[in-house]
C-alpha positions as CSV (number, residue, x, y, z in Angstrom):
1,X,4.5,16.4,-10.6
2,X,4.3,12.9,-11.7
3,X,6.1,10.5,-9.3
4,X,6.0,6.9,-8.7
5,X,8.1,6.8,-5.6
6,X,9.6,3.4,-5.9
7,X,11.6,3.6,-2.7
8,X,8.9,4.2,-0.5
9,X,7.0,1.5,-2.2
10,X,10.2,-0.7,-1.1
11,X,9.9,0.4,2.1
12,X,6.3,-1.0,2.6
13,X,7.9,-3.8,1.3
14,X,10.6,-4.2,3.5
15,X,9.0,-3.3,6.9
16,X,6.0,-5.4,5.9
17,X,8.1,-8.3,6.4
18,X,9.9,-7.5,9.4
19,X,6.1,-7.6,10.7
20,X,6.5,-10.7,9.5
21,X,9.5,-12.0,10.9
22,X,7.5,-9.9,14.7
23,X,5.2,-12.6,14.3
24,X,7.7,-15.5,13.9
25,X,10.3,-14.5,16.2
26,X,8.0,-16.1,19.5
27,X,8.4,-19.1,17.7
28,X,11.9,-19.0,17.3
29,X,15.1,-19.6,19.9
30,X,17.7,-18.3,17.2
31,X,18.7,-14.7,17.7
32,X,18.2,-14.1,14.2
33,X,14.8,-13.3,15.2
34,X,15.3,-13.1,18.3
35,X,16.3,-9.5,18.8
36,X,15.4,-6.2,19.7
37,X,15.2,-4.7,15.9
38,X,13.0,-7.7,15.3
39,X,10.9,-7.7,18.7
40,X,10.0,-4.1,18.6
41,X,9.0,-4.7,14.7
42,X,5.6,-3.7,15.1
43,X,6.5,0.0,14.8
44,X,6.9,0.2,11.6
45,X,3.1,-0.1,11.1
46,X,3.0,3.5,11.6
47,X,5.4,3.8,9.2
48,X,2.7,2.3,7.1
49,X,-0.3,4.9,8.4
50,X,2.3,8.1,7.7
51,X,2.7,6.5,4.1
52,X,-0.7,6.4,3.3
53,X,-1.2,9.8,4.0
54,X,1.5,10.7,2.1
55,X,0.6,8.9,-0.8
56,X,-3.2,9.3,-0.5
57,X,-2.6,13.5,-0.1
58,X,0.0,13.2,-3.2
59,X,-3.4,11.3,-5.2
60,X,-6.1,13.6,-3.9
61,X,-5.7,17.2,-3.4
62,X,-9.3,18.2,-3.1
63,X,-12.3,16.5,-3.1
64,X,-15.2,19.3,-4.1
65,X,-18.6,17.2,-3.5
66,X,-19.8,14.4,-2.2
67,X,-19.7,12.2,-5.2
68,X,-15.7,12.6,-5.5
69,X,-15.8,11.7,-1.7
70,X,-18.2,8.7,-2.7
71,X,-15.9,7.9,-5.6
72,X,-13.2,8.0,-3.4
73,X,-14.0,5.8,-0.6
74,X,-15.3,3.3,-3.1
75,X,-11.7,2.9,-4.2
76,X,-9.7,2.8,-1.1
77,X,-12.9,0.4,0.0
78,X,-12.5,-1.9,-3.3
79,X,-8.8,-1.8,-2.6
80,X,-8.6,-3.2,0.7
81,X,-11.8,-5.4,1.9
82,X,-11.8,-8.0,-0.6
83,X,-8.4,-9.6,0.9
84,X,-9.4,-8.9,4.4
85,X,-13.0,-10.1,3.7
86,X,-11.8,-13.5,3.1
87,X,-8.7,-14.1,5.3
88,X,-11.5,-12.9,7.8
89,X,-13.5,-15.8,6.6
90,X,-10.4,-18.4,6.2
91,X,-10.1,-17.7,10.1
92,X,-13.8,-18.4,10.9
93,X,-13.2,-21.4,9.1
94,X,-10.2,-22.1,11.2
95,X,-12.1,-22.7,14.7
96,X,-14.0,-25.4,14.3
97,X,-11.3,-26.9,12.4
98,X,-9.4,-27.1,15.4
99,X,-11.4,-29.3,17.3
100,X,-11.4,-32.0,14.7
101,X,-7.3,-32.5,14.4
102,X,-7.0,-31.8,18.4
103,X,-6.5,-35.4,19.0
104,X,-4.2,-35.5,16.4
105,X,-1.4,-32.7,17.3
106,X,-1.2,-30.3,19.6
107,X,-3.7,-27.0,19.4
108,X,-2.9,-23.8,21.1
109,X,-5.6,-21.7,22.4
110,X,-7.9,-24.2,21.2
111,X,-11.0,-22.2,22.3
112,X,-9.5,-18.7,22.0
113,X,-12.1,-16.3,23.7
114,X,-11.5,-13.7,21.4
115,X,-12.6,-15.0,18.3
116,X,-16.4,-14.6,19.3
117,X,-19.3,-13.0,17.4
118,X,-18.1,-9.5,18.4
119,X,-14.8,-9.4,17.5
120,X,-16.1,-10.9,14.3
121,X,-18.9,-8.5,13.5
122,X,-16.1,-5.2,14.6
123,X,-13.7,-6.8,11.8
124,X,-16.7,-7.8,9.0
125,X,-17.6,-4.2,9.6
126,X,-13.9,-2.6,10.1
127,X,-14.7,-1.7,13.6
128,X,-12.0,-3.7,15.1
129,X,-9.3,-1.3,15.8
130,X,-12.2,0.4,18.0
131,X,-12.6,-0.3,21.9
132,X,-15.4,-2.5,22.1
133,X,-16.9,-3.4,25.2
134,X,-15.7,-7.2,26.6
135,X,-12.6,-7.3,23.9
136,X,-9.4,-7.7,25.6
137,X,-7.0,-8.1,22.4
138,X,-6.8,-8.4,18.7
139,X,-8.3,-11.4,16.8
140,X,-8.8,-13.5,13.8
141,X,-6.6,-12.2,11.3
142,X,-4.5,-10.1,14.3
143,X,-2.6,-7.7,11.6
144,X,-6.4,-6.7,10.1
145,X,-7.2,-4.1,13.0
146,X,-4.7,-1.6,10.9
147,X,-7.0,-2.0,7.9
148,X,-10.0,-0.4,10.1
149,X,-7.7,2.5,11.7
150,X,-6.6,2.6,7.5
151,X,-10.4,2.9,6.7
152,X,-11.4,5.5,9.1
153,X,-8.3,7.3,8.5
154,X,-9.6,7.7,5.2
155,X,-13.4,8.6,6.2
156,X,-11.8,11.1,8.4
157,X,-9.7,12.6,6.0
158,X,-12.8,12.3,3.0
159,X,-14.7,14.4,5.7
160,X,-11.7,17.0,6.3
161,X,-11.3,17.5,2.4
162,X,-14.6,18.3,1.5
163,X,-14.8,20.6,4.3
164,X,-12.0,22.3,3.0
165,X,-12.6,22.5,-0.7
166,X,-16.0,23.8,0.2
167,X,-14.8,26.0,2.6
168,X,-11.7,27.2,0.5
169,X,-9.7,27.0,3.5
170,X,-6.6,25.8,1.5
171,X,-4.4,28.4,2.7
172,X,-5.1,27.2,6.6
173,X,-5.3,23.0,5.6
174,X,-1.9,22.4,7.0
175,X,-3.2,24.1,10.1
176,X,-5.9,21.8,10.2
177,X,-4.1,18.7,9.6
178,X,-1.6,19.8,12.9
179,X,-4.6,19.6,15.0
180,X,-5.9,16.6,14.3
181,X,-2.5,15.2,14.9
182,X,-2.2,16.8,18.0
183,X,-6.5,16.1,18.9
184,X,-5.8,12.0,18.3
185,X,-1.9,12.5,20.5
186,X,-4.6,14.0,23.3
187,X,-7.2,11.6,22.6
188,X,-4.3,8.6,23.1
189,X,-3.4,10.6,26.3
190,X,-6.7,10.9,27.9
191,X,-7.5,7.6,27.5
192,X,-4.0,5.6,28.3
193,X,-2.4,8.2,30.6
194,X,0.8,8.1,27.7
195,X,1.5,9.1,24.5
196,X,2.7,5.1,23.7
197,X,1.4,4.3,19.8
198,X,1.4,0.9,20.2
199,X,-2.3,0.1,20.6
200,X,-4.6,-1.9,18.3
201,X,-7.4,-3.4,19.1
202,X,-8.2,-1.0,21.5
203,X,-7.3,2.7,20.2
204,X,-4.9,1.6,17.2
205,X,-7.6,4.1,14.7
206,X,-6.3,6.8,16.9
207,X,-2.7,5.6,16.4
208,X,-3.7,5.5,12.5
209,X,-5.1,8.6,12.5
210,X,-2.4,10.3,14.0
211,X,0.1,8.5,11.5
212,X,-2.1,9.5,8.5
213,X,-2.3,12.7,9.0
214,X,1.5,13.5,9.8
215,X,1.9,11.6,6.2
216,X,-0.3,14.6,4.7
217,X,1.7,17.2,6.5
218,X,5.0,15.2,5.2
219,X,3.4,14.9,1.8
220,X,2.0,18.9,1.6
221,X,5.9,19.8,3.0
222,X,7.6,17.5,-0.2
223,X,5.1,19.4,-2.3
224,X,6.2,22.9,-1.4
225,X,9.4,22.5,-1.3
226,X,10.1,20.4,-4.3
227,X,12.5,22.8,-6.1
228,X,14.7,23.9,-3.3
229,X,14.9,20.3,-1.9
230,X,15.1,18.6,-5.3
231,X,18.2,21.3,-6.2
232,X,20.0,20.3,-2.9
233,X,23.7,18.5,-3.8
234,X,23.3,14.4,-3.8
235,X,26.4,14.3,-1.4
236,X,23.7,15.5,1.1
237,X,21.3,12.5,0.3
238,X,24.2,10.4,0.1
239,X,25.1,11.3,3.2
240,X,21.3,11.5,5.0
241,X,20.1,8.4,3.7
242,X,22.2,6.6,5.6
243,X,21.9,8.8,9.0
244,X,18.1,7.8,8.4
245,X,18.4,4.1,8.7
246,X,20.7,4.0,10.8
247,X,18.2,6.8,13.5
248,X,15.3,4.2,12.5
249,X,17.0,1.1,13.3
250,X,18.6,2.3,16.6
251,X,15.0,4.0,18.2
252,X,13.3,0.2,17.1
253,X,16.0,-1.6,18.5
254,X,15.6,1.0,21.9
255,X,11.8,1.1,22.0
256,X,11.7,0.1,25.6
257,X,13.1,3.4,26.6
258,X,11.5,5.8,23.8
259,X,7.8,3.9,23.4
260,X,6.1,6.3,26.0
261,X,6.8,9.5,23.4
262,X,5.6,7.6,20.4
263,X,5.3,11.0,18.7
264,X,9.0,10.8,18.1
265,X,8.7,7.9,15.5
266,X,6.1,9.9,13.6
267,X,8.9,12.6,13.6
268,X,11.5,9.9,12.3
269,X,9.2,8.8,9.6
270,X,8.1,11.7,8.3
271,X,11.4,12.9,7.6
272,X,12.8,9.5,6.4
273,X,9.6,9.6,3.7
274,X,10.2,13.2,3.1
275,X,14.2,12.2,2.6
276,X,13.5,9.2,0.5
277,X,11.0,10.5,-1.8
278,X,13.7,12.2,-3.9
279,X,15.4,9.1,-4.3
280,X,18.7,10.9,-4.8
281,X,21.2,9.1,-2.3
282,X,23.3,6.1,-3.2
283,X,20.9,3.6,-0.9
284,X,17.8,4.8,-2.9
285,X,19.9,4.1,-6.3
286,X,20.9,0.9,-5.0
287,X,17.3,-0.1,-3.3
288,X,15.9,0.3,-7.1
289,X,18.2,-2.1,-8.4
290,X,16.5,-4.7,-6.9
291,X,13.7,-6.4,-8.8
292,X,13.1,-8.9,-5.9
293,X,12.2,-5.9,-3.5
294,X,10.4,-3.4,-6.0
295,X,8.1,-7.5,-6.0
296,X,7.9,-6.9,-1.9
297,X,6.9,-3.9,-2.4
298,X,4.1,-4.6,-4.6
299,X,2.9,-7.5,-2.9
300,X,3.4,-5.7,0.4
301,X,-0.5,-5.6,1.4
302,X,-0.6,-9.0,0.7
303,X,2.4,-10.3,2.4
304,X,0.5,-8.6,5.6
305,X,-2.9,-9.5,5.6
306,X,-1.7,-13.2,4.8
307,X,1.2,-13.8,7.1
308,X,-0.4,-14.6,10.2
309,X,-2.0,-17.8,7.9
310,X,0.9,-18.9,6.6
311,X,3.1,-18.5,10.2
312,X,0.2,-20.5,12.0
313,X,0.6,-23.2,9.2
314,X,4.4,-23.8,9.1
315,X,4.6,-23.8,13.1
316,X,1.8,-26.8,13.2
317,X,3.5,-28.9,9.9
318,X,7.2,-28.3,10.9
319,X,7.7,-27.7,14.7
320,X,4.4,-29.9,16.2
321,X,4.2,-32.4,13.5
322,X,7.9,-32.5,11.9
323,X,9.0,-32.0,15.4
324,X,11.5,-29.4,14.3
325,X,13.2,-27.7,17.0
326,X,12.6,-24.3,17.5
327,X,16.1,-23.6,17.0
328,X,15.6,-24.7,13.3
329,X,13.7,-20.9,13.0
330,X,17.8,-20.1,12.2
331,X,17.0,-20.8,8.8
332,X,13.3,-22.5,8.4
333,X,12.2,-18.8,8.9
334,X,13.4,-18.7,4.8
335,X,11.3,-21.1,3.6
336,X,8.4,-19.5,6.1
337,X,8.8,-16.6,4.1
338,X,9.1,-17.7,1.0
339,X,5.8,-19.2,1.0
340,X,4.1,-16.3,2.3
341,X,6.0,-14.4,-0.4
342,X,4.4,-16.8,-3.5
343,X,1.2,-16.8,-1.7
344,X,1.2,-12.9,-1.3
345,X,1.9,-13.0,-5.3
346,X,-1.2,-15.3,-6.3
347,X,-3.6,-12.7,-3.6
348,X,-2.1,-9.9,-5.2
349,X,-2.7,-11.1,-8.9
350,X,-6.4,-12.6,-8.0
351,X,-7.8,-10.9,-5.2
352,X,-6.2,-7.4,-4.6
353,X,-6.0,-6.4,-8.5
354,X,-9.1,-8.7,-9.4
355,X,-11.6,-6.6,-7.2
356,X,-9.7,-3.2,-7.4
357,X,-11.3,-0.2,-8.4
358,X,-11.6,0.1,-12.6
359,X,-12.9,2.7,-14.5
360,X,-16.2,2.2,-16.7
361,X,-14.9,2.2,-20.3
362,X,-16.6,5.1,-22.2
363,X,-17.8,3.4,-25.4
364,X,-18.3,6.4,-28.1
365,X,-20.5,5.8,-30.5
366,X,-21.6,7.8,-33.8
């Protein structure tokens, strides 16, 4: 099978930016922002983690030695670290720039405490969705601790591969993928005392590791039942696709009750992926459609990792500066994200794809 699964890549699009809007809506008194759908927001980063694994599993099926593993860390590496390497660095940057315009408009957290050399060495290294002793929350680029659970998500699974391609335990993989779902789930538990997935800083690479590998198991059950799913009557996606949102939208909007069995949104998005993927209902016709969101969706890494930047920026020019109320968020939240969309287009064009992962040309001579 060849796919490109452009609705899914519209969905990273999508809930990358109602991150996004997460992140603005404590800025803004309008209750376009300011609701639950929008407060609760930051769920759909396991949307993101059971993704990956869906896509990553789809790419690499086996890995049979260590230089495929090698090769294949070097990508995922290559694919992700140059953007985070320097919005890490824009940050750093950032601190002492705050004490020179302090006298000149107002500064929150003007010494924050955790910006400090180990928070900084656990994100230069990708550490910093790790406990780490004296860290008490997420800092300098705050979305960037889902790139370290991402990156030892993928170690992890590297690991798991190899062991069984070498061990030709194919036959038992989905077996062994459940258990490390359930193993992280227990790990969460032990630690916490509840199975809540909305940790970060602290134990968010268990959180990504239990949303990667449900994306394998949704990923290895698309895969084995392609023809009897795929042969299904569209009246059934027309008619699911909708149920979907709608069951996604009303357990965000409700997290307050259901956050304490986080295992239930992995359930919700590994059937909405495994749903989508056949992009056979009326919303997925309608969803490709759209140039504008198939652009989202591409510059969906990017409109994460830079966000935080470009929020930061537009409260300090228009609200402290302009002296905007905060009221104006009703619709200065549009131009907020427009710039972070043509910004996420230039990192995307000359950062993510100018230090991806390209193959050596093989020059043939005679």
């Amino acid at each position: 099978m060849k796919h490109r699964f452009e609705v899914l890549d519209i969905f990273r699009g999508i809930f990358s930016s109602m991150v996004v809007f997460f992140h603005l809506s404590p800025f803004a008194a309008t209750v376009i922002l300011d609701n639950n759908l929008v407060r609760n927001s930051d769920l759909f980063v396991d949307f993101f983690f059971v993704l990956s694994g869906f896509v990553i599993s789809y790419t690499y099926q086996s890995m049979k030695n260590t230089g495929e593993v090698s090769l294949f860390l070097k990508k995922r590496f290559l694919r992700l670290y140059p953007l985070h390497l320097i919005m890490l660095l824009i940050f750093v940057c950032i601190e002492p720039a705050k004490h020179l315009f302090v006298s000149h408009i107002k500064v929150n957290n003007l010494d924050n405490a955790n910006n400090n050399l180990t928070t900084f060495l656990s994100s230069l290294f990708l550490l910093n969705s790790v406990k780490m002793p004296g860290v008490t929350d997420v800092s300098w680029n705050i979305p960037s601790w889902s790139i370290s659970a991402e990156m030892i998500s993928y170690v992890l699974f590297a690991g798991i591969i190899l062991l069984i391609s070498k061990g030709n335990l194919y036959k038992i993989k989905n077996g062994i993928y459940f258990i490390i779902v359930l193993g992280a789930m227990a790990a969460i538990y032990a630690c916490t005392g509840t199975f809540k997935l909305t940790y970060s800083f602290d134990y968010g690479f268990l959180r990504g590791i239990v949303g990667f590998f449900t994306g394998i198991l949704c990923f290895n059950a698309f895969n084995r039942n392609y023809p009897r799913i795929h042969s299904l009557k569209a009246s059934l996606f027309h008619i699911g696709e909708p149920i979907l949102l709608i069951a996604i939208i009303v357990s965000v909007c409700c997290s307050e009750q259901l956050r304490d069995m986080g295992f239930i949104y992995e359930i919700l998005f590994f059937i909405a992926i495994l749903v989508f993927a056949f992009e056979k209902g009326f919303i997925s016709t309608l969803l490709k459609k759209s140039t504008l969101l198939k652009k989202v969706g591409q510059y969906s890494y990017s409109i994460y990792m830079v966000h935080a930047l470009f929020i930061s920026m537009f409260n300090i020019i228009f609200i402290r500066i302009l002296k905007f109320p905060p009221s104006a968020y009703s619709y200065l939240f549009i131009a907020n994200y427009l710039i972070i969309y043509l910004a996420s287009s230039w990192t995307y064009k000359h950062i993510e794809m100018r230090f991806n992962f390209k193959k050596r040309k093989t020059v043939i001579t005679s």
